[in-house]
N, C-alpha and C positions, 0 to 999 in steps of 0.2 A: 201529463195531467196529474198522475198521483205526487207529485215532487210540488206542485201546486197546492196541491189538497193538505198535503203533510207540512207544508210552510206556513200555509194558514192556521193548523190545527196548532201549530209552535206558538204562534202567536198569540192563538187568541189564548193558550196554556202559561204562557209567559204571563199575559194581560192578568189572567185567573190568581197569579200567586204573587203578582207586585198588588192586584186589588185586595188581597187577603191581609196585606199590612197595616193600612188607616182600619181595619174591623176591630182589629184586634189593639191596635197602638192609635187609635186616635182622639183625638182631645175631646171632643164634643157630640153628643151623642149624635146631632147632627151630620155631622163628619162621616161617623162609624154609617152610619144609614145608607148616606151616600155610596162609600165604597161598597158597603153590601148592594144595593142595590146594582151597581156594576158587576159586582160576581156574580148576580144571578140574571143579567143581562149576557155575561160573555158563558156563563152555564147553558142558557137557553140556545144561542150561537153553537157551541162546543155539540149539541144534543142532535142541532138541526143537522151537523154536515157527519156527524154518525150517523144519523137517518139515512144521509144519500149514501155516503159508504157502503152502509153493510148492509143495505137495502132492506130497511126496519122501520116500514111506516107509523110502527107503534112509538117511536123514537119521538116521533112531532105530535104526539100527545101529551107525550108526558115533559117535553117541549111547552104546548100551550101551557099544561098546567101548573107550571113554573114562573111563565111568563105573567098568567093572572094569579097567584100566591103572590109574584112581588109587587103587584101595584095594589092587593089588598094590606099588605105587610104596610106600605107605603102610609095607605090611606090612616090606618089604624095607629100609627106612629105619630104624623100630624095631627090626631085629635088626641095622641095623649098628651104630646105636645102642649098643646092648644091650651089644654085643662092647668096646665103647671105639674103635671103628677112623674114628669122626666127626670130623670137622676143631672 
């Protein structure tokens, strides 16, 4: 089971630092958003199976509160978007 748990965690840590290159290197700010938003989706992922780990229910709080930061982050993007005021 932990060779399991530790496969997963590679990956989803892999996922974490190929998502980290459109943030930083990508064309449109559109782009950059997207990839952010996948690193804070595989962050949220990464939080939840430390919580089972190391048996740290406070882990899937700060979990949730990660999860709704990025759909407000989200929100708050397409309406600046929206406005024209995006680089």
């Amino acid at each position: 089971m932990s060779t399991l748990i530790a496969s997963v965690a590679l990956v989803l840590l892999a996922s974490l630092i190929v998502g980290l290159v459109p943030v930083f290197r990508g064309r449109a700010p559109a782009d950059r958003m997207l990839a952010a938003q996948l690193t804070g989706t595989t962050t949220v992922a990464i939080l939840v199976l430390l919580s089972q780990v190391m048996a740290m229910p406070a882990l899937l709080d700060v979990a949730l509160v990660f999860a709704m930061l990025a759909g407000v982050t989200l929100v708050c993007f397409v309406i600046l978007a929206s406005r024209g005021t995006q680089e």
